[in-house]
C-alpha positions as CSV (number, residue, x, y, z in Angstrom):
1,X,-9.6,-12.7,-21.1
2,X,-13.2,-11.9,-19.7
3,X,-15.0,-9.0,-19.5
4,X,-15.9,-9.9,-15.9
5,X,-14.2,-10.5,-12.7
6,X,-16.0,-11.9,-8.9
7,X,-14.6,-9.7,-6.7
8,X,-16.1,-9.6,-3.1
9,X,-15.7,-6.9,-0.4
10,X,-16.4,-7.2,3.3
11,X,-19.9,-5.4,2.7
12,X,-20.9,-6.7,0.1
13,X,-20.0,-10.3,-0.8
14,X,-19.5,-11.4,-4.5
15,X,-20.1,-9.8,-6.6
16,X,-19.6,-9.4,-11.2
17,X,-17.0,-6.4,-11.7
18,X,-17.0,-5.4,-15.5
19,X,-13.7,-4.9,-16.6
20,X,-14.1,-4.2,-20.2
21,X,-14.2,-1.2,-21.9
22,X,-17.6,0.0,-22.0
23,X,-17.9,1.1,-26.2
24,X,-21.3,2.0,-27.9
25,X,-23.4,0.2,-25.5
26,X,-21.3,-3.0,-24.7
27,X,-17.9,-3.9,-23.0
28,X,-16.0,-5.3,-25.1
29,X,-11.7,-5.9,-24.9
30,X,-9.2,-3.1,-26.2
31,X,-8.2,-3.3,-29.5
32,X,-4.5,-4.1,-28.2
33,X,-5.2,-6.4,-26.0
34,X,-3.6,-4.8,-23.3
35,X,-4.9,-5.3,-19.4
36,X,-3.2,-3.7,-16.5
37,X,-3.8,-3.8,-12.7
38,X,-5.9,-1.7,-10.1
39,X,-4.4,-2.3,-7.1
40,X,-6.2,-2.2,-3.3
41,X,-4.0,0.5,-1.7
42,X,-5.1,-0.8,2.0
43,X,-3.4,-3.7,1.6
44,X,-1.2,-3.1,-1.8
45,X,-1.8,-6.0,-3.5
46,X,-3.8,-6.0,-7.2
47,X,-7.6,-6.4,-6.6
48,X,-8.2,-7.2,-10.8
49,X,-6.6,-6.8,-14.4
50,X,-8.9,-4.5,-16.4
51,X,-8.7,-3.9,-20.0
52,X,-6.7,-1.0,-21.1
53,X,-7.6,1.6,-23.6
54,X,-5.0,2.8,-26.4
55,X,-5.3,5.6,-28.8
56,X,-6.9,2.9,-30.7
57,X,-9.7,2.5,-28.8
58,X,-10.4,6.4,-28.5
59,X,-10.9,6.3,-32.4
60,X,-13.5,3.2,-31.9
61,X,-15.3,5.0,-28.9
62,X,-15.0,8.4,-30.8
63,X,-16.5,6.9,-33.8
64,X,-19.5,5.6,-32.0
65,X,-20.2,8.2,-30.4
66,X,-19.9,10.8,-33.4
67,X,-22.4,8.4,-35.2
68,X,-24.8,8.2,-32.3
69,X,-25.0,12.2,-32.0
70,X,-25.8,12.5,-35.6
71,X,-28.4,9.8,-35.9
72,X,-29.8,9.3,-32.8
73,X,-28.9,11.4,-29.8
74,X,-29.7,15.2,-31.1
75,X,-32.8,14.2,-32.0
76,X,-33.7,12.9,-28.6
77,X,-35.8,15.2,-26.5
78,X,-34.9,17.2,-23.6
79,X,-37.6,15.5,-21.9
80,X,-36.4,12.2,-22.2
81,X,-32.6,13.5,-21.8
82,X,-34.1,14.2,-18.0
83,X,-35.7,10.8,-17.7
84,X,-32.1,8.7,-18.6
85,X,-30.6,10.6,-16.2
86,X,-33.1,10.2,-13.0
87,X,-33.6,6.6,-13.8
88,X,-29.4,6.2,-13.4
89,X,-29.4,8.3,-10.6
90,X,-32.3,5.7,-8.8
91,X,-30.0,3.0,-9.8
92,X,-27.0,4.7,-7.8
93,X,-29.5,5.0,-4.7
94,X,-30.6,1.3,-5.4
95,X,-26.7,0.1,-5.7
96,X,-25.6,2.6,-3.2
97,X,-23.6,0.1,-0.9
98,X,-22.8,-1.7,-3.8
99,X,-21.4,1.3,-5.2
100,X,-19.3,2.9,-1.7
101,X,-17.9,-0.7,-1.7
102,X,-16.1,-0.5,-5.0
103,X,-15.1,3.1,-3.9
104,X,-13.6,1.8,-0.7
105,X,-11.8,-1.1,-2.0
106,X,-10.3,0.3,-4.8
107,X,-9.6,3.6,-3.5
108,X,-9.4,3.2,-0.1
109,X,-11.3,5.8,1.1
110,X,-13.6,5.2,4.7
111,X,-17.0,3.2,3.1
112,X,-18.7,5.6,5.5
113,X,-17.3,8.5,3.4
114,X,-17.8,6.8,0.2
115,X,-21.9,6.4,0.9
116,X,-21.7,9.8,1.3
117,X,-20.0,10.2,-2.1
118,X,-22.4,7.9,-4.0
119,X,-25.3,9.6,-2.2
120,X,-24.2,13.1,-3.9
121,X,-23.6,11.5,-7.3
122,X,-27.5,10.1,-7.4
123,X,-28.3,14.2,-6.3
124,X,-26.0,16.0,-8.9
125,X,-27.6,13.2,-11.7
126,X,-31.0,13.9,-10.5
127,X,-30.5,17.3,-10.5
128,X,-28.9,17.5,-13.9
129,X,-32.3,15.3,-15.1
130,X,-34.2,18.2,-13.5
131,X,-32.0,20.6,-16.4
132,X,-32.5,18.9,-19.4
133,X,-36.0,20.5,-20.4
134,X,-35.1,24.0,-19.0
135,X,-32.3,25.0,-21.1
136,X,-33.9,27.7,-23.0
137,X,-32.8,30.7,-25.6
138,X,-34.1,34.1,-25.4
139,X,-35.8,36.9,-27.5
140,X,-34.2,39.7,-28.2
141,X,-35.5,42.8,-29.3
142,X,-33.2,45.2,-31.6
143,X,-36.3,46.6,-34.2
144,X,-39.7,46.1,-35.7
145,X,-38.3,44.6,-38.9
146,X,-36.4,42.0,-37.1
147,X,-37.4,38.7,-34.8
148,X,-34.0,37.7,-33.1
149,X,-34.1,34.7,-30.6
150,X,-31.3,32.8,-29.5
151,X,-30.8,28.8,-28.7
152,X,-28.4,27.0,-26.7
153,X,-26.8,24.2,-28.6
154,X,-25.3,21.3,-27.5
155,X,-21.8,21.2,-28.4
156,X,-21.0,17.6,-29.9
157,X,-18.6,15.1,-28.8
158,X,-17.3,15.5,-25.3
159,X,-14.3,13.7,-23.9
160,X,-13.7,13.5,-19.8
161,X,-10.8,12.6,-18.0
162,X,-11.4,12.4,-14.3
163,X,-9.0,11.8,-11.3
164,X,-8.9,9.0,-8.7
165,X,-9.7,11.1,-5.3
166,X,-13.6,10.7,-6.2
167,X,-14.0,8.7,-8.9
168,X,-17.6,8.6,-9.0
169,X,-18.4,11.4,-7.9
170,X,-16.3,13.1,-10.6
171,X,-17.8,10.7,-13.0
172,X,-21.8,12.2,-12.3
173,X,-20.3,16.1,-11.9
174,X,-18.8,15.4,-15.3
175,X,-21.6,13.1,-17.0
176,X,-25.3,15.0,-15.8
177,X,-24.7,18.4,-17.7
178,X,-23.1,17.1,-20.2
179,X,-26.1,14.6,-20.8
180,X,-28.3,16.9,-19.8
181,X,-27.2,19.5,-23.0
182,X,-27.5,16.9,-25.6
183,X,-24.1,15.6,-25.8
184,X,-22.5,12.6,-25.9
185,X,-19.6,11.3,-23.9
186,X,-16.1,9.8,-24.0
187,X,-15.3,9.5,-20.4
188,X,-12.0,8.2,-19.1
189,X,-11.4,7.2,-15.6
190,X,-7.7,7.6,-13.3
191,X,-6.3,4.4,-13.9
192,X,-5.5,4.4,-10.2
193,X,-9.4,3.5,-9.9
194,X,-11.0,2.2,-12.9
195,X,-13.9,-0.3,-11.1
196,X,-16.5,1.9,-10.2
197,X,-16.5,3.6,-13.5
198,X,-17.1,0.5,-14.7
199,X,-19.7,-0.3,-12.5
200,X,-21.3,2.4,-13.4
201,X,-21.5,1.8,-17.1
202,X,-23.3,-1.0,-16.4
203,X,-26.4,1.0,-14.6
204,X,-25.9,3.0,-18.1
205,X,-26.9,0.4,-19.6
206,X,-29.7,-0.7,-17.7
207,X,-30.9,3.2,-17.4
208,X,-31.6,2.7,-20.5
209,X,-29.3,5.1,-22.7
210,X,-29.0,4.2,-26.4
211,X,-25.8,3.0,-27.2
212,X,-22.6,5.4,-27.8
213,X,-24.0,8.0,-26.0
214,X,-21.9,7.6,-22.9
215,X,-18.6,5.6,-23.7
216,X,-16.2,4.6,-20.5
217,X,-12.5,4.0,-21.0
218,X,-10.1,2.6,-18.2
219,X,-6.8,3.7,-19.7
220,X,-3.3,5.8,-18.6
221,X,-3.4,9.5,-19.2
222,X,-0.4,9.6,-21.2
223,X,-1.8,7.2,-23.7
224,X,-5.6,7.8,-24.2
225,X,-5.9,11.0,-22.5
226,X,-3.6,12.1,-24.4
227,X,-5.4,11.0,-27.6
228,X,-8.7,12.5,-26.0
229,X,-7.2,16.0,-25.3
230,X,-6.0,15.8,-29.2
231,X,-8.5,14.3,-31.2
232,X,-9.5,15.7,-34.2
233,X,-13.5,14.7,-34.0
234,X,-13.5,15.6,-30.0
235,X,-15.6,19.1,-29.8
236,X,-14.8,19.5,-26.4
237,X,-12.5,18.6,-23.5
238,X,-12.8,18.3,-19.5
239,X,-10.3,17.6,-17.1
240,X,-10.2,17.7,-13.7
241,X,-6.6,16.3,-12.2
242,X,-3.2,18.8,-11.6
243,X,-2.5,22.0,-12.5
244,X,0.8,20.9,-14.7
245,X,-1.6,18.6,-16.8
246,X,-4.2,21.2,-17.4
247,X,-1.7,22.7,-19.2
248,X,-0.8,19.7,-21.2
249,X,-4.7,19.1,-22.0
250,X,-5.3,22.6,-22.8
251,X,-1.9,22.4,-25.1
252,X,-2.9,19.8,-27.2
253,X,-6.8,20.8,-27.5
254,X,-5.2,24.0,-29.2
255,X,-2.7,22.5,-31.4
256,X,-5.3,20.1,-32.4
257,X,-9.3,21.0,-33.3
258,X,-8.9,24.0,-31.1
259,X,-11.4,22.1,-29.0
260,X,-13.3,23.7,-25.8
261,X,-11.6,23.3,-22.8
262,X,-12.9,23.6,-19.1
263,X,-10.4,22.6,-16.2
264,X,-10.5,21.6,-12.6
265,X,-7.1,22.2,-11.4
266,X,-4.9,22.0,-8.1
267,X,-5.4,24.5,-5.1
268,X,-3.5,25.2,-2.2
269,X,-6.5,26.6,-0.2
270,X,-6.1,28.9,2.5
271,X,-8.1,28.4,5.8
272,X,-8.1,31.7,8.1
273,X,-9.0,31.6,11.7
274,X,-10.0,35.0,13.9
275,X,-9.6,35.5,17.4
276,X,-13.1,35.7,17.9
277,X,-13.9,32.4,16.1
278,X,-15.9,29.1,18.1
279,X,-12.4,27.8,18.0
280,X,-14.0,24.4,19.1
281,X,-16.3,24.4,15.9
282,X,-12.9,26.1,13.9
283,X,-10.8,23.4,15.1
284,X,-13.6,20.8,14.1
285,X,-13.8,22.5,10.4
286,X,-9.5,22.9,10.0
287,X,-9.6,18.8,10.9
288,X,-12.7,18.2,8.5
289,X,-10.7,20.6,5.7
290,X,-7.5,18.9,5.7
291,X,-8.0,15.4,6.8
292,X,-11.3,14.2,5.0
293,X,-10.6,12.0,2.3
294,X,-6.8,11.7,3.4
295,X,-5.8,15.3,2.5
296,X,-6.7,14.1,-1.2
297,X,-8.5,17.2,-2.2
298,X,-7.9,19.5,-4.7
299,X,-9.8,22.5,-2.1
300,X,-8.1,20.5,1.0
301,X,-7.5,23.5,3.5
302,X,-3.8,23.0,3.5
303,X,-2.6,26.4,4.4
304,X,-4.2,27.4,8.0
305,X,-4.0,31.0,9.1
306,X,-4.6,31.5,13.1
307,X,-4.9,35.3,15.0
308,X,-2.0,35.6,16.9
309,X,-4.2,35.7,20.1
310,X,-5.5,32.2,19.7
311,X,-2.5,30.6,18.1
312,X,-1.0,29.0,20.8
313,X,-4.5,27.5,21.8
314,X,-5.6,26.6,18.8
315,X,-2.3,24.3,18.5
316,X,-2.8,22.6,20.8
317,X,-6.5,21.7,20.7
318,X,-5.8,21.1,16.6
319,X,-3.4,18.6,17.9
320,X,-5.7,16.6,20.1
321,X,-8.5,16.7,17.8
322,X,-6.1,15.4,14.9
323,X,-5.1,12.5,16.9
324,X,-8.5,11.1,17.1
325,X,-9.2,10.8,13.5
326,X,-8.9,7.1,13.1
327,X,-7.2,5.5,10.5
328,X,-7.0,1.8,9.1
329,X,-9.3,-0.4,7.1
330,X,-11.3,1.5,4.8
331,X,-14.5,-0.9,5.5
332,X,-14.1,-0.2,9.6
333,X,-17.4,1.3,10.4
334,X,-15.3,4.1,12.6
335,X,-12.5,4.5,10.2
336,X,-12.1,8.2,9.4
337,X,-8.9,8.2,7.4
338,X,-7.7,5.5,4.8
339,X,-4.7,4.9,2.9
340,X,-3.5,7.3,0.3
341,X,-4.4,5.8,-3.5
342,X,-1.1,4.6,-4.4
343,X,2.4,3.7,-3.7
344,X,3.7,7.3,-6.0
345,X,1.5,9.2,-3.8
346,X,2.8,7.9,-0.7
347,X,6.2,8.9,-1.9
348,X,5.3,12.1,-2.9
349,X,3.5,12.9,-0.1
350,X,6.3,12.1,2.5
351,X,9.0,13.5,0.6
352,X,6.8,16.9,1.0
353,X,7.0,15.7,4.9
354,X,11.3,15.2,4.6
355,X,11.5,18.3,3.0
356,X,9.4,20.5,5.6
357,X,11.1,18.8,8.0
358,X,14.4,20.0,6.5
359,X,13.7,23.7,6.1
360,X,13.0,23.8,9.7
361,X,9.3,24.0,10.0
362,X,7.9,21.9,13.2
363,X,6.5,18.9,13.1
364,X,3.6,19.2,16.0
365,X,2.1,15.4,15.0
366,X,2.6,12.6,12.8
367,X,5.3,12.7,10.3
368,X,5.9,9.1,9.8
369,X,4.0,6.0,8.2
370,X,0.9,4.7,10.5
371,X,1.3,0.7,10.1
372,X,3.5,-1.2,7.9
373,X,0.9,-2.4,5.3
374,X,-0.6,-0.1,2.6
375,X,-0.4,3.3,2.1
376,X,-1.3,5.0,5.3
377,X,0.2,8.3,6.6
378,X,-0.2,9.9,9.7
379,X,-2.1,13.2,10.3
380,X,0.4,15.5,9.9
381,X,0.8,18.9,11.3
382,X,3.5,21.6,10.8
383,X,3.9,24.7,12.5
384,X,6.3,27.3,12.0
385,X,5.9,27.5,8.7
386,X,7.2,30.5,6.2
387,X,5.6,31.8,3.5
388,X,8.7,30.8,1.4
389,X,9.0,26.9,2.3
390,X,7.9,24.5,0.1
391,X,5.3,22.8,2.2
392,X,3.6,26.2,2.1
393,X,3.7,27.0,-1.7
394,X,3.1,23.7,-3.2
395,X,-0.1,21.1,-3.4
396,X,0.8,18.0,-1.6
397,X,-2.5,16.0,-1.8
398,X,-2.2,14.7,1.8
399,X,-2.7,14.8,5.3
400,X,-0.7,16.9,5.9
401,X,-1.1,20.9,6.6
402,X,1.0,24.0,7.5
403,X,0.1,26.6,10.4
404,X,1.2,30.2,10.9
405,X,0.2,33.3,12.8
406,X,-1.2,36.6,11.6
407,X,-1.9,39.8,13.2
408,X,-4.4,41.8,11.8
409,X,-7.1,40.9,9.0
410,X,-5.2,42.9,5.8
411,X,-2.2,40.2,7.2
412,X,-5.2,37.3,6.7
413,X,-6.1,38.6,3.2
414,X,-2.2,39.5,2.2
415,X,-1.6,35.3,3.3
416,X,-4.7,33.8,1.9
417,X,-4.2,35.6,-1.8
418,X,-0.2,34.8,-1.8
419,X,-0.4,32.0,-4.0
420,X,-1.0,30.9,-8.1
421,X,-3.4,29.0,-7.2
422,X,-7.5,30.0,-6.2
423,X,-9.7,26.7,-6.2
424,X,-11.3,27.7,-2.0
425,X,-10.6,29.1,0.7
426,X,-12.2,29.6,4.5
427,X,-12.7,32.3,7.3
428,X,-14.2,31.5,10.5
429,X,-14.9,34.6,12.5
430,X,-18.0,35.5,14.6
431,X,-18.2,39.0,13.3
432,X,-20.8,38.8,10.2
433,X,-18.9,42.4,8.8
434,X,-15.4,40.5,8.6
435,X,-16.6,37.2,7.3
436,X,-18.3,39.3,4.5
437,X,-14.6,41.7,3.9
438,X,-12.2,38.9,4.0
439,X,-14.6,36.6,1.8
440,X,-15.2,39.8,-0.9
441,X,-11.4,39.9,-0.9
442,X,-10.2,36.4,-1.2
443,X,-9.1,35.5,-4.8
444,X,-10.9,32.0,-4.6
445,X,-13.5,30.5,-6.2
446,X,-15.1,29.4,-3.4
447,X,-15.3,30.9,0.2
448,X,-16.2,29.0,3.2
449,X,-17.5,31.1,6.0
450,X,-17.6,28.9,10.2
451,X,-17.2,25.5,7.8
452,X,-15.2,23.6,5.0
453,X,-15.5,21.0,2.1
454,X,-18.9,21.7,2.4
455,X,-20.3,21.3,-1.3
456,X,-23.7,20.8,-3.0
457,X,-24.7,20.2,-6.7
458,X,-26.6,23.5,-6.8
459,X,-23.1,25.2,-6.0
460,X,-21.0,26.2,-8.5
461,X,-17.3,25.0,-8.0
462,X,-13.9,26.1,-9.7
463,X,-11.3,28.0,-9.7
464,X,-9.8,31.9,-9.7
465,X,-6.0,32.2,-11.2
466,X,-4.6,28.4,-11.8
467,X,-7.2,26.4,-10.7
468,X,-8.7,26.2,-13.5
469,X,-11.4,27.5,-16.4
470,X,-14.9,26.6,-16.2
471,X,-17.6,25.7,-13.2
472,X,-18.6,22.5,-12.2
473,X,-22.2,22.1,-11.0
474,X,-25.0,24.6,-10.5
475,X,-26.5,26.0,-13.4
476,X,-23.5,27.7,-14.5
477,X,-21.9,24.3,-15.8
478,X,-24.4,24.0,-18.5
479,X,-22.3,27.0,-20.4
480,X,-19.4,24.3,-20.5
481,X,-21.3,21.9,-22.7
482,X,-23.9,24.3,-24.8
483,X,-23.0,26.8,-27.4
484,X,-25.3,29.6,-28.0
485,X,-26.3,30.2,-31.8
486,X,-28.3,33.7,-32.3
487,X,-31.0,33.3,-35.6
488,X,-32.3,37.1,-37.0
489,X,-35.4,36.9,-39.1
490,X,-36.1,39.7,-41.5
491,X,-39.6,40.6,-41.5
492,X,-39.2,43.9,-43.3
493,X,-38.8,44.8,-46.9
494,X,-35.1,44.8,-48.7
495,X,-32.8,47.1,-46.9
496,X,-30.8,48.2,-49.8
């Protein structure tokens, strides 16, 4: 089998898709042989085999890596860490189309919204670039017979598994610090959405980077993340995907190596809206919160408190606004929602729907299948909702969101905090004093105050309770990939 595929996509023409495993500096075919499809979920037919990675295939990756570290990659300056990672974030800006093609196609998500994605993952690379040579210890002064200073290490080996509801994006959030600290990578990506990985190893390549340092796998997680998350010559572990797998990961890192572990888990984000809030701008930010990127969100603002004075209102201009998202082909220039990323989503996704349906809650729009090819669901809105039903509790990764009323703003903060989970939450309010109260008292790790799924690479992002361990982005996620070693010079005479 080749290690290319012409695929074509409406804006782009042809074009050569790698489809090999991208090991120490080259794709190259899994050591089983194994190839499996990625399939378009607009239309859901397979776009291309790729090859598949096995536990085999870790080892070789591992292996390279491990040997590139030691020879090569620790020895490599900060300053030129920096330069490797601007020169692949110009070649995102250069393939940028290119690049939010892929996304689209084998994703499915709006190419609009994908350029928007591949524009952040050139800024968070850039910005990373910007770290490498600023990643400094300090002195510490304990005594005149003693010169203690401290350096921040890079940690070693890192293996990444990312999810498939931004797969590039996830890729640069997860690849510039890491880079940036000296490590070397093992990355692999959802095997919902393998190509632009892919494609992205290649601008690796051409960026430059000696070989092993970054390593991309296309592979199930049961199979080679599983052998990532155990691996005895692994030094470190990141995963961002469901809460019920971060367990798994964080299981086998400790029954393995005892390997660091930072985790981007699931959220069932609460978004609060006051009486005296623009509820034209609210309504704008609840649509934006819930329906960008199909619902697919691990911060989506799924749970959506309303003042009682404004409740019925806000129904009803929430339903108007959600009825003019438009959904359909992903490479429509006004397209606005997509399909969902696969056929097990879909399901899941509307048996959530059956089942809030069932327990009584309201269905105010949507509810039902839009079209009858690929996997698009309707913007879907419940009201009605109790704090006990499922719909309410539970992450459904989908457009589809829950309403109830509150009275007073210890109600809003009661709500907002009743659930295990604390990746973001929102408050929209026109009163400065209550944005600043409710956003002090939210148990989230982000708070949104008159907007939503707003996020930057200077931002740190994770989660309170069980969304997770670790930050992504902002300087705070160079502490997931350094280690800090402390050096104490004697500069007196013996002590004893």
């Amino acid at each position: 089998m080749s290690l290319t595929a012409q695929l074509e996509t409406p804006q782009t023409g042809k074009y050569e898709q790698p489809i090999g495993l991208f090991i120490n500096g080259e794709f190259v075919k899994g050591a089983d042989g194994k190839t499996f499809e990625t399939i378009n979920p607009s239309t859901e037919k397979p776009i291309v085999a790729v090859h598949e990675a096995t536990e085999k295939d870790v080892d070789i990756a591992v292996s390279a890596a491990r040997k590139t570290y030691e020879k090569t990659w620790r020895h490599v300056t900060p300053e030129q860490r920096g330069k490797y990672l601007v020169k692949l974030a110009d070649l995102f800006d250069q393939n940028l189309d290119l690049l939010s093609a892929i996304e689209a196609l084998d994703n499915g998500k709006a190419f609009s919204m994908a350029k928007v994605d591949i524009g952040m993952c050139a800024g968070c690379l850039r910005y990373y670039g910007g770290w490498a040579d600023k990643i400094e210890g300090k002195v510490i002064n304990t005594n005149s017979e003693t010169f203690n200073y401290t350096k921040q290490e890079s940690i070693g080996v890192c293996g990444q598994i990312i999810p498939w509801n931004f797969p590039l994006l996830m890729w640069a959030w997860k690849i510039g610090p890491a880079i940036a600290c000296g490590n070397v990578v093992i990355l692999k990506s959802a095997e919902q959405t393998p190509l632009g990985a892919l494609y992205a190893a290649k601008l690796v390549k051409e960026a430059g980077f000696p070989p092993g340092v970054i390593n991309i796998l296309s592979g199930f997680g049961k199979t080679a993340g599983a052998a990532i998350a155990a691996h005895m010559d692994i030094d470190k572990v990141a995963f961002t995907g469901s809460t019920v797998v971060g367990r798994q990961i964080m299981k086998a890192a400790a029954d393995s190596n005892l390997k660091k572990v930072t985790l981007e888990l699931g959220g069932k984000s609460p978004n609060i809206v006051f009486d005296d809030a623009n509820i034209e701008n609210a309504i704008s930010w609840v649509n934006f919160g819930i329906f960008f990127n199909h619902g697919q969100c691990c911060c989506a603002g799924s749970r959506i408190y309303v003042q009682e004075g404004i409740y019925d209102e806000f129904i009803e201009a929430f339903k108007k606004r959600a009825s003019a998202n438009k959904l359909g082909d992903p490479f429509a220039a006004d397209t606005f929602q997509g399909p969902q990323v696969s056929q097990l989503q879909y399901d899941r996704i509307m048996s959530y729907i059956d089942t809030g349906k069932n327990e009584g809650a309201k269905v105010e729009i949507g509810g039902e299948r839009h079209g009858k090819e690929g996997y698009f669901i309707q913007p879907t809105i419940f009201s009605g909702v109790s704090e006990d039903m499922k719909i309410m509790q539970e992450e459904i990764f989908g457009p589809v969101c829950s309403i109830a009323k509150f009275k007073t703003e210890e109600d809003a903060i009661r709500l907002g905090n009743a659930t295990t989970y604390g990746l973001a939450s929102a408050v929209h309010t026109s009163n400065l004093n209550t944005a600043i109260r409710v956003s002090n008292a939210l148990r989230a790790g982000t708070v949104w105050v008159n907007q939503y799924n707003i996020l930057h690479h200077q931002l740190p992002f994770g989660g309170y309770k069980e969304s997770g361990i670790g930050r992504e982005l902002g300087e705070a996620a160079l502490a997931n990939y350094t280690q800090t070693k402390t050096v104490s010079i004697r500069l007196g005479d013996a002590l004893f």
